[in-house]
C-alpha positions in Angstrom: 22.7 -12.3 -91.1 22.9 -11.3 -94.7 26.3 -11.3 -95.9 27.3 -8.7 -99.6 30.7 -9.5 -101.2 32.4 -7.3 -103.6 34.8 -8.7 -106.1 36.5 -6.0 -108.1 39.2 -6.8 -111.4 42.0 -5.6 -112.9 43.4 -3.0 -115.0 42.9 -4.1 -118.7 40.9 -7.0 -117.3 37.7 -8.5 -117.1 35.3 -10.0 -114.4 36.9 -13.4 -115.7 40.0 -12.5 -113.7 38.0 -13.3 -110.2 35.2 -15.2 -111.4 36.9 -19.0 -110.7 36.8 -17.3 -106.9 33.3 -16.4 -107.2 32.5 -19.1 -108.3 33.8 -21.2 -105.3 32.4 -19.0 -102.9 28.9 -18.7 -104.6 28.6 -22.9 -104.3 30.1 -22.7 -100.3 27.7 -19.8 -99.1 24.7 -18.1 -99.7 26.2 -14.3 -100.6 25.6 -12.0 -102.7 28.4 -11.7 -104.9 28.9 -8.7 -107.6 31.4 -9.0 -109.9 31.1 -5.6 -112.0 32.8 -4.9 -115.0 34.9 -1.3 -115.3 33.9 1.0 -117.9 36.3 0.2 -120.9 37.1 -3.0 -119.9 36.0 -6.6 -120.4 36.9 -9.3 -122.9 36.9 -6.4 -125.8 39.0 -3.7 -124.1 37.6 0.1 -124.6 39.8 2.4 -123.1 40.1 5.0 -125.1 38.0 7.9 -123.1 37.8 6.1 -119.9 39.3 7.7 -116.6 40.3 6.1 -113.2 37.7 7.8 -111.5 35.2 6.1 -113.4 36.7 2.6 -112.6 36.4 4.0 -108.5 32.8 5.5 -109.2 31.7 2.1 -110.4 33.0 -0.1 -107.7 31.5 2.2 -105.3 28.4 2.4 -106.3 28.2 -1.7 -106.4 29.2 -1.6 -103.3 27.0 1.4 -101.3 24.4 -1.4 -103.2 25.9 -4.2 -101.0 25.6 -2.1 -97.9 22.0 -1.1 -98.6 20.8 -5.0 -99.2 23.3 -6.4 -96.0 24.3 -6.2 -92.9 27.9 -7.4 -93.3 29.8 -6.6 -96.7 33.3 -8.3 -98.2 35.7 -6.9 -100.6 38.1 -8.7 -102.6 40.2 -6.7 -105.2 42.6 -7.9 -107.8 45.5 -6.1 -108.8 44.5 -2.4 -109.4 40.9 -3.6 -107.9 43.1 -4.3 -104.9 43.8 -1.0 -104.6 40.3 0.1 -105.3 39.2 -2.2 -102.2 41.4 -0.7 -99.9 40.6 2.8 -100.7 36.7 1.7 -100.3 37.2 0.4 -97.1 39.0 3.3 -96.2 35.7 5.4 -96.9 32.4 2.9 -96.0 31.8 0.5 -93.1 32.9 -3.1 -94.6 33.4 -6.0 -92.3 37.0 -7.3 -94.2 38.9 -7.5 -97.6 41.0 -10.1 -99.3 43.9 -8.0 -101.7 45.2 -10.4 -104.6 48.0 -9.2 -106.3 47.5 -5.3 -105.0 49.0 -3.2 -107.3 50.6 -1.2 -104.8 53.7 -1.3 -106.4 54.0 -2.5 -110.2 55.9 -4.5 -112.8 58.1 -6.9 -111.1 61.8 -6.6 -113.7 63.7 -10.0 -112.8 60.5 -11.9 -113.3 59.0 -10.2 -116.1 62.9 -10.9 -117.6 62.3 -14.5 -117.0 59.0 -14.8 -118.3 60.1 -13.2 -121.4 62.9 -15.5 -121.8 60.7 -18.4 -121.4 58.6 -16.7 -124.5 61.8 -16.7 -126.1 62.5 -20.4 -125.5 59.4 -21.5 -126.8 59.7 -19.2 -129.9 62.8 -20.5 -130.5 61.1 -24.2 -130.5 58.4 -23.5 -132.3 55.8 -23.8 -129.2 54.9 -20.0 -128.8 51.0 -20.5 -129.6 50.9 -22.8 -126.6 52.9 -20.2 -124.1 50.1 -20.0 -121.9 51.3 -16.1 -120.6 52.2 -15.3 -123.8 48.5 -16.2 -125.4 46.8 -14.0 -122.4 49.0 -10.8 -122.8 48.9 -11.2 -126.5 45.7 -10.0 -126.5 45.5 -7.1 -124.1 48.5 -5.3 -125.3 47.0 -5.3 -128.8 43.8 -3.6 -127.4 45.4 -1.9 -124.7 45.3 2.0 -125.1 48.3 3.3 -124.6 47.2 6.4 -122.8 44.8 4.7 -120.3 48.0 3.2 -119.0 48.5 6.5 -117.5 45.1 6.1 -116.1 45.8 3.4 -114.2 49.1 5.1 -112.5 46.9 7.6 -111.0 44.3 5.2 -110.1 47.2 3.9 -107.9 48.5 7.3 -107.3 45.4 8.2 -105.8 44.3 5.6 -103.6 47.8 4.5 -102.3 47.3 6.8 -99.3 43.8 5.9 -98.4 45.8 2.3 -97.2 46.6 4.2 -94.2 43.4 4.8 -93.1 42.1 0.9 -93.4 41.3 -0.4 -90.3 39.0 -3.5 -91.0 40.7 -6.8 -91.0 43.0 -7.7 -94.4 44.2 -10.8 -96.0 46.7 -9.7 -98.7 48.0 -12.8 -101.0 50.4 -12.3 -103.7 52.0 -14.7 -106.0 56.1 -15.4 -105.9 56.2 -15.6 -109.9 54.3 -12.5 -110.5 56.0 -10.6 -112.8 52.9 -7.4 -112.8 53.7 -6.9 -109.4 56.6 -7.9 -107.7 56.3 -9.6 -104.3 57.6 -6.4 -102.0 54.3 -5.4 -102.8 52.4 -7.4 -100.4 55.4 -6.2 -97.8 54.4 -2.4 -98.3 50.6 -3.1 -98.2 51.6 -5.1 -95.1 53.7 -1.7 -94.1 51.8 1.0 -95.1 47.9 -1.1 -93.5 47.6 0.1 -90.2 45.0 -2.8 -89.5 45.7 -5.0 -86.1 44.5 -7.6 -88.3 46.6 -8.7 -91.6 47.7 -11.5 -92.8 50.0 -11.8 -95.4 49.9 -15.3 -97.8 52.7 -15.9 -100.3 51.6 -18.4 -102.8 54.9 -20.3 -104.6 53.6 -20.9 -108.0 51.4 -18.1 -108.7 52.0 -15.5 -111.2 49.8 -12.6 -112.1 46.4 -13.9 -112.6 46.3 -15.3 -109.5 42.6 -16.9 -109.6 43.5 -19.0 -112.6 47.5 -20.1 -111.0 48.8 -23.7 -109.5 48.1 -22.4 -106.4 44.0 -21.5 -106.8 42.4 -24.3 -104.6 44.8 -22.9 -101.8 43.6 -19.4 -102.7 40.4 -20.1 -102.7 40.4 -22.2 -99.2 42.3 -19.3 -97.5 40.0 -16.4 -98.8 37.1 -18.3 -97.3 37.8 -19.4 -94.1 39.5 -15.5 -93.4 35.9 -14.0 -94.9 34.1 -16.8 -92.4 
């Protein structure tokens, strides 16, 4: 049996975001994994011009390629990928999908408050340029355009009632430290998935980028024995 998996990335992101996961799987099975990149995004952001239909248009068409090539096809989406995923399984045949750090619901305030104030701390101490967080972010929101934000709420506008229609099997992970998207997330995916099938993992020292946290090896073990 030939086995597809889609692997889909974030808003302002880049392939990067899920590739330490592709990367596991790719050296445990013999896949097909596809790792696209969104129009506008990648390591240089291009937003300006881009549209959330074109981020949905993309991911689709990687994967009506999976189900051309395979008989059984994956998704895993990352935070507005997440969301993608669900709304694709929604539409084609896919055996199951993995949802890290859906973006179902966004921008988690008592943590992003605490990360902040750790910024703060380090600032303060002189340590800012080693701020992990702070080095990632300072990037995007300098190429970030501001209007494409705007993008991205209706990407999750508009596929947010497709996750009553997924029926396939769904492992939804989320990080407690997250401060993008705040941990009652995963409990209205959980809610609002009608699937007889969910399981929901809380990982306790992940934040946002949830392929690259403390908790990655766990990720990674979970993600594959719920896809075998």
């Amino acid at each position: 049996m030939s086995i597809g998996c889609l692997c889909i990335h974030g808003y302002t992101g880049s392939p990067e975001e899920v590739q330490p996961l592709v990367d596991f799987l790719s050296k445990r099975t013999n896949w097909e994994l596809v790792n696209p990149t969104l129009p506008g995004h990648g390591e240089k952001l291009d937003l300006a011009g881009h549209y959330f239909q074109e981020w949905i248009a993309t991911a689709e068409l990687a994967l009506l390629g999976l189900l051309d090539r395979h008989e059984t096809v994956y998704i895993v989406g990352f935070s507005m990928g997440g969301m993608i995923a669900a709304y694709l399984a929604a539409k084609h045949q896919v055996e199951r999908i993995v949802l890290l750090s859906a973006a179902g619901k966004y921008i988690s305030l008592p943590q992003m408050c605490k990360d902040v104030g750790g910024m703060c701390v380090d600032a303060c101490n002189g340590a800012l340029a080693s701020n992990e967080l702070f080095l990632r972010y300072q990037k995007k929101l300098k190429q970030t355009y501001f209007i494409s934000s705007f993008e991205f709420m209706k990407c999750v506008k508009f596929t947010r009632p497709y996750l009553r229609l997924v029926e396939c099997p769904v492992l939804i992970i989320q990080g407690e430290l997250d401060g993008m998207v705040p941990k009652k997330a995963a409990d209205y995916l959980d809610d609002e998935i009608p699937s007889s099938d969910k399981e929901v993992v809380f990982l306790k020292q992940s934040k946002h980028l949830i392929c690259h946290g403390d908790d990655k090896d766990e990720l990674f073990n979970r993600v594959l024995e719920f896809l075998n």
